[in-house]
N, C-alpha and C positions, 0 to 999 in steps of 0.2 A: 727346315722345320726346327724351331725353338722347342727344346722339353727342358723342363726343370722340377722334377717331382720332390717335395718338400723331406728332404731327409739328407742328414749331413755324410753320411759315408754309405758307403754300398762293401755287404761282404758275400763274397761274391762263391762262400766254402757251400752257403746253401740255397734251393729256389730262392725266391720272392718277386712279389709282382706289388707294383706301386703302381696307384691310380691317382691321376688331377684332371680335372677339368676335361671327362670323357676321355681321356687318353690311359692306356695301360701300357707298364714297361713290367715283361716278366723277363728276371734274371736268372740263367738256370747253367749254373758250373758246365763247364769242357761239352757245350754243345754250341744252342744255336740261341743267340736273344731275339727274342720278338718284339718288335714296335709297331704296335696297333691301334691304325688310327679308326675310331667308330665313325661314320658320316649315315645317318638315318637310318634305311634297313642297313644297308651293305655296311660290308667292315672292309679294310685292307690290310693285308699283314706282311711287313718288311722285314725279313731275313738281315741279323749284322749275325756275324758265323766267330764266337769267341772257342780259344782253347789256351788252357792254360793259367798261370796265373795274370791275371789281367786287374787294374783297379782303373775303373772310368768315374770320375767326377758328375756328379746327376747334371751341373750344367752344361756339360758338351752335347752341341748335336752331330748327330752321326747318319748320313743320308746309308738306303739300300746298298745292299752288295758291300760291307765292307767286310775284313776279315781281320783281328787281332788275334794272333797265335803264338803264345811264349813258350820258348821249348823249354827242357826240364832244368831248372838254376835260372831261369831267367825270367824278367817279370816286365810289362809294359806297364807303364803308367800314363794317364790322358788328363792332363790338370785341367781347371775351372776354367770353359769359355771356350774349349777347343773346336774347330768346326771339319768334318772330315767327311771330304767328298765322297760318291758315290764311285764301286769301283776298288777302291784302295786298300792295298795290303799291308799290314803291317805285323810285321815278321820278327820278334825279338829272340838272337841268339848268341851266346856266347856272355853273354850278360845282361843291364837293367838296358832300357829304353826307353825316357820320359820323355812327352812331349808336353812342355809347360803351359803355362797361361796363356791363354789368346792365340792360340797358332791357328792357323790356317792350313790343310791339306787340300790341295784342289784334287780332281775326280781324275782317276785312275792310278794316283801317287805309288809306288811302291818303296819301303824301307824294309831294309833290312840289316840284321846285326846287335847293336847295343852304342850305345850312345846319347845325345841329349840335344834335341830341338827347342832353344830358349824360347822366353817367350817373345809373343806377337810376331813371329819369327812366320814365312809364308811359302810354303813347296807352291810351284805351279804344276797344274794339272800335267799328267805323264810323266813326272819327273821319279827318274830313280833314284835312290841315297842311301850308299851303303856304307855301315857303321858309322852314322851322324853325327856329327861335330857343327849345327848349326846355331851362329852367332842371336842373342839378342836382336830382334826387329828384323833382321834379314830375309830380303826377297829373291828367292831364285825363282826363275825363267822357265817357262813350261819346258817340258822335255829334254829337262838339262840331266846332266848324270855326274853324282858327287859321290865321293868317293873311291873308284876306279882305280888299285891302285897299279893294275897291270899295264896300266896305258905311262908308267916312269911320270 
């Protein structure tokens, strides 16, 4: 699901709810954001579970189930065009956590720590990574695990 609701930053200290094209995105600090899509009578409403200081880009889409949570001194950042499967945790701790232009998170991803996923840069689905260091354009492999440092 493509959303891009017309508004250059999102501040994320108060609600707001932006509407386009029957779609509503309300933003509401250290809970839960709602993505509601209207279809005739019925509506459906998808749970992404934010805490923290978080800034997401209007054009990333962000499937159900996902969770951005920056603990206290730390802040996530989701640049322009990000796509981030359903499932996926992302956990920023001990410092910042950007994930830039164009990346790709496939569905069940989990990151944790601080560090920077360049852009166009592609986790496969199940993949864990902790404290990110990934290259410009690079593709890891479902179910791989980066960062491990206990394994020497």
């Amino acid at each position: 699901m493509s959303y891009s609701p017309k508004v250059s930053s999102l501040d994320l200290s108060q609600p707001q709810l932006i509407s386009q094209s029957g779609k509503s995105l309300l933003l509401v600090p250290r809970t839960i954001l709602m993505l509601t899509k209207f279809r005739s009578i019925s509506r459906e409403v998808v749970p992404v579970h934010l805490d923290g200081n978080v800034s997401i880009d209007p054009s990333a889409a962000i499937a159900p189930g996902v969770l951005l949570q920056a603990e206290a001194n730390s802040r996530i950042t989701i640049g322009a065009g990000v796509c981030i499967g359903a499932g996926t945790i992302v956990h920023a701790a001990g410092g910042n956590l950007d994930i830039c232009t164009g990346v790709c998170l496939g569905r069940g991803v989990l990151i944790i720590g601080s560090g920077t996923i360049e852009q166009n840069a592609c986790i496969g689905a199940g993949t864990t990574v902790i404290d990110p260091q990934v290259e410009e354009g690079a593709v890891i492999p479902t179910h791989s695990l980066l960062g491990d440092r206990s394994r020497g």
